[in-house]
N, C-alpha and C positions, 0 to 999 in steps of 0.2 A: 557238256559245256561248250559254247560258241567261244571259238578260240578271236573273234571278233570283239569279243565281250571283255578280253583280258588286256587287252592294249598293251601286248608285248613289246618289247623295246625293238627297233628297227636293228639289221643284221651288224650294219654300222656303228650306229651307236652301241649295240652292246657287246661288239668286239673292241670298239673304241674302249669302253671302261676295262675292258678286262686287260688292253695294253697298258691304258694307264697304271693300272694295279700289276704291272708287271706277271700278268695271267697264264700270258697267249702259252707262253714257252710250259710253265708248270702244267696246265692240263692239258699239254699235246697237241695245241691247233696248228700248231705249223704244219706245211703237207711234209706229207712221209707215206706211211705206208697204205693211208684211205686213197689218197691220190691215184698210187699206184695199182688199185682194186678195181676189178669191173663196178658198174652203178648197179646202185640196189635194184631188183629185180620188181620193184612194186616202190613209190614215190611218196606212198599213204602210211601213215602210222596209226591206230589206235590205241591208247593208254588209257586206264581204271584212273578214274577223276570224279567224286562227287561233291559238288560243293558244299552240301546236305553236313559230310562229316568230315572235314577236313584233317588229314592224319600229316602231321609235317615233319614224322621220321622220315615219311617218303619225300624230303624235299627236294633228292637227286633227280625221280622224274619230272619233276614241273621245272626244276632249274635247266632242265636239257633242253629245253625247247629250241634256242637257237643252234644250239650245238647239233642237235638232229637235223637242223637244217643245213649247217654245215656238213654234215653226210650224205645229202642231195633228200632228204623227205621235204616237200612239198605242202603238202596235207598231211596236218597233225591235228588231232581231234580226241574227243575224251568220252568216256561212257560211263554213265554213274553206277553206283552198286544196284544189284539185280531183286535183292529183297531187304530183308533189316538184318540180315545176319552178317554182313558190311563185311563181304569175303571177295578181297579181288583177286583171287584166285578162280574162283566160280564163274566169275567175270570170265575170264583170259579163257579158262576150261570150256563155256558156252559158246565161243566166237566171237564175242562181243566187244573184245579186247585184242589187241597184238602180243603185249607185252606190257609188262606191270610188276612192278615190287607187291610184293605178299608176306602173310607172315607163312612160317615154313610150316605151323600146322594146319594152318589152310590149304597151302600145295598138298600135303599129303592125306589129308581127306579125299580133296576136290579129284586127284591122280586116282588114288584107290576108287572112286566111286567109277572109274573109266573115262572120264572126261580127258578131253585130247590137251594136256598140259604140261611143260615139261620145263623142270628148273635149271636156269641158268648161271649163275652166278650168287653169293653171297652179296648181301649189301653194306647191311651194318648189323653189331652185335648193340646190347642192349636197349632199349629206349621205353618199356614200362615201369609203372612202379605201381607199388601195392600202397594206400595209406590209410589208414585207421586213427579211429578217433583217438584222444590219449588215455583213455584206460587198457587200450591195446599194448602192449612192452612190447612183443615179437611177433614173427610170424606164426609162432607155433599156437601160441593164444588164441587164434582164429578157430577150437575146436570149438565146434555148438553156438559160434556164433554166428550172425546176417550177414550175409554178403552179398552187395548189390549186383545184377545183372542186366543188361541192355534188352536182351530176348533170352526166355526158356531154352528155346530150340536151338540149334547150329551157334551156336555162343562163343566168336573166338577169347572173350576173356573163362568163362566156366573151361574153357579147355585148357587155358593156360592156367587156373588157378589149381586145377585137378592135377594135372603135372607137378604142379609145385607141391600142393600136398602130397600127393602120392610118393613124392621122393623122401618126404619126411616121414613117410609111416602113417599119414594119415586116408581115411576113405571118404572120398568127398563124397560120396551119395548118405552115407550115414552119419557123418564128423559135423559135417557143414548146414547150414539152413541159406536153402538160396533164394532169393526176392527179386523178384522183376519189379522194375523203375525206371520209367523216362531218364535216359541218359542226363538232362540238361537239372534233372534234379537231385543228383548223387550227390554234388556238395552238398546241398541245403539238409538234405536227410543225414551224413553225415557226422555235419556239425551238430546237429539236432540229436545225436547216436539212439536216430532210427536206423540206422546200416552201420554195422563195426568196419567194413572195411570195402573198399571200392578198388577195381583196377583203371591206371587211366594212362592216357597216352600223351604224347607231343600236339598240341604246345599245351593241351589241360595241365600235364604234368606241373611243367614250370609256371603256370596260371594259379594252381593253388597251394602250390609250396611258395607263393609270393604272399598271398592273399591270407596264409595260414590254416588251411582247410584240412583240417585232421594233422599227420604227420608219416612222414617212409617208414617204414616195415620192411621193405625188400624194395631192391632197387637192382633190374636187370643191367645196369650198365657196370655196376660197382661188386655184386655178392655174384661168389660162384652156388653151384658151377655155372651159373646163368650167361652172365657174361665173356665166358668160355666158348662160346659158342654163336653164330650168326642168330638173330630173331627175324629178323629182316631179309628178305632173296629176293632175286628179281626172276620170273618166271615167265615162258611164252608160250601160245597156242599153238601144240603141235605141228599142226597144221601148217599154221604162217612158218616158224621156224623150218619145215621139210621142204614148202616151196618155194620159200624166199633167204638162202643161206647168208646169200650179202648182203641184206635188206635185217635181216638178225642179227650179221655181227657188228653192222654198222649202227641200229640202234641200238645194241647192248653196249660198242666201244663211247656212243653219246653219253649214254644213264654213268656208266663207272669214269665218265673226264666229269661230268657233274657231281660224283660222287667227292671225284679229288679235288673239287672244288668247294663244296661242302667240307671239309676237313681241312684245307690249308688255305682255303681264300675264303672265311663264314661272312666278312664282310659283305664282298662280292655275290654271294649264293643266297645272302640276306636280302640286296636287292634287287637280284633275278627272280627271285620267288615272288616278290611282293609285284615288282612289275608284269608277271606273269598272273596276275589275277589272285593269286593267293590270299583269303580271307585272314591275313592275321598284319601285325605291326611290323615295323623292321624291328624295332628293340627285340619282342620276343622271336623271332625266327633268327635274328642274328644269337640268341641264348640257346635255341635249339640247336646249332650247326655248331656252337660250341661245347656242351654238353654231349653231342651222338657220338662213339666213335665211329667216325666211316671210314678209317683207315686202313683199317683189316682186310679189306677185299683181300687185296694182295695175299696176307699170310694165313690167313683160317682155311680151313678146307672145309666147302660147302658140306662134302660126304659125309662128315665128322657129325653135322649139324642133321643131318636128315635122319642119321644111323642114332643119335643120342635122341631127337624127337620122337623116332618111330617104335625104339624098342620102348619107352616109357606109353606110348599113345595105345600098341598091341596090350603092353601088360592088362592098361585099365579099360580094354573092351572098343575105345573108341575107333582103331581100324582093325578089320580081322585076316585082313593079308598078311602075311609074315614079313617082318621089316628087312630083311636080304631080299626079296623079289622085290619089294617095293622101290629098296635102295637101288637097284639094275633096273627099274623100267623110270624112273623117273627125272633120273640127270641129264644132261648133254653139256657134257663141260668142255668140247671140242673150243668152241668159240672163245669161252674166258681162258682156256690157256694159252690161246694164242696171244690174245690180250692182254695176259700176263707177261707174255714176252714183249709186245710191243710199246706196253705203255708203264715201263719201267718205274721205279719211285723216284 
């Protein structure tokens, strides 16, 4: 995406609003401890951006934009997903990204396959939901029935729903009947209960629990153990992270002051998004930053989140490293604990 194309708010004005709104002081911008840092070691940023599929759980990176700037990045730019299996993870893993929010079982694919990736921080815990037409009651009802999918292959929802079954005793190679659908047609098939149940994200979520399209089944922000746990991390290319440490912790301290911004200013985070090009309304993105917790950073422990994904992911075949090697090659949590110290609640 041409970050010329977004007509981001000028550095002024958008620190202007955030004093208006009484901001500056809540998400950190006063100088303190970036001040006191050497400059990041590289000026440029690249972050997983495609406009193709807009996911607005990720709202903290696109609301970072001036706050990165505020870091000393210069050049911010974006790279769209690499194929249809909409993993930016794979992204960040190929070079093509710096850093980027992911879901955590795409970091641990993307890691296990070898790719130079490496997680950094927790973002937010829940933001899908599962919903089925209404002859559906529960989750559990979803044996032997359709379940829509975007792609066969590499399918971050088919992995997430396999999880889900899998914890309930179910076998989703044999339990379930899976169907490939253009994404843009899962309501219509739906309603129609050509498909008993669809996974879908921010802002669809809140798009068709308005619109009435099916009804929740399971909701990762609300039912455990799901929302026990991060869904959401932010991840960086090895690489960029080993030679650029200040240029890493300064855009990760950006993504988590947007984070806290998203959670206690959604007004604000409503319209940094929207002025940052983001294809959706203020009404619904101000729903989404109300709706996500992103406040968790602070207290979940990313580790918790990897070790709970990983040993369910080994059970069912989909990684075949063992989830303790996996858990040791893939963190670097050096940066967020300092972060943790510095950017207090």
């Amino acid at each position: 995406m041409d970050l010329s194309k977004t007509k981001p708010w000028s550095r002024r004005k958008f620190l202007g609003n955030l004093t208006a709104a009484g901001a500056v002081g809540l998400i950190g911008l006063r100088p303190g401890a970036a001040a006191a840092e050497p400059p990041p070691e590289t000026t440029s940023i690249n972050i997983v951006y495609d406009p193709d599929v807009p996911i607005l759980c990720y709202g903290p990176q696109y609301v970072a934009t001036e706050l990165l700037r505020a870091e000393g990045f210069t050049e911010i730019s974006y790279s769209p997903f690499l194929d249809a299996s909409i993993n930016d993870a794979k992204v960040v893993g190929a070079g093509n990204a710096d850093i980027s929010a992911s879901w955590v079982g795409d970091l641990i694919t993307v890691a296990e396959s070898g790719a130079p990736v490496v997680g950094l921080s927790g973002m937010h815990i829940g933001c899908t939901e599962v919903l089925a037409h209404k002859g559906i009651k529960s989750f559990r009802d979803l044996r032997g029935k359709k379940i829509a999918l975007f792609t066969a292959d590499d399918s971050a929802e088919k992995m997430w729903f396999s999880i889900m079954f899998s914890y309930i005793g179910l076998d989703p190679e044999q339990d379930i009947e899976w169907v490939v659908h253009p994404y843009q047609e899962w309501g219509e098939l739906l309603t129609a209960g050509e498909v008993d149940a669809i996974m879908v994200w921010p802002p669809d979520a809140q798009l068709y629990r308005e619109q009435n399209i099916g009804h929740v089944i399971l909701n990762t922000t609300t039912d455990r153990p799901w929302k026990d746990y991060f869904c959401c991390v932010i991840s960086g290319n090895r690489d960029f992270v080993n030679n650029n440490p200040v240029a890493t912790k300064r855009a990760l301290r950006a993504m988590l002051k947007a984070t806290d911004m998203c959670a206690q200013q959604p007004e604000l985070a409503a319209k940094a998004v929207i002025a940052n090009g983001f294809p959706t309304d203020y009404a619904r993105a101000l729903q989404v930053f109300r709706e996500i917790p992103y406040t968790q950073w602070r207290e979940y422990d990313p580790e918790d989140t990897l070790r709970f994904y990983a040993l369910r992911m080994h059970k069912l075949g989909i990684i075949k490293k063992s989830p303790n090697s996996l858990i040791n090659e893939i963190p670097d949590w050096r940066f967020l604990n300092e972060l943790k110290r510095e950017l207090k609640a």
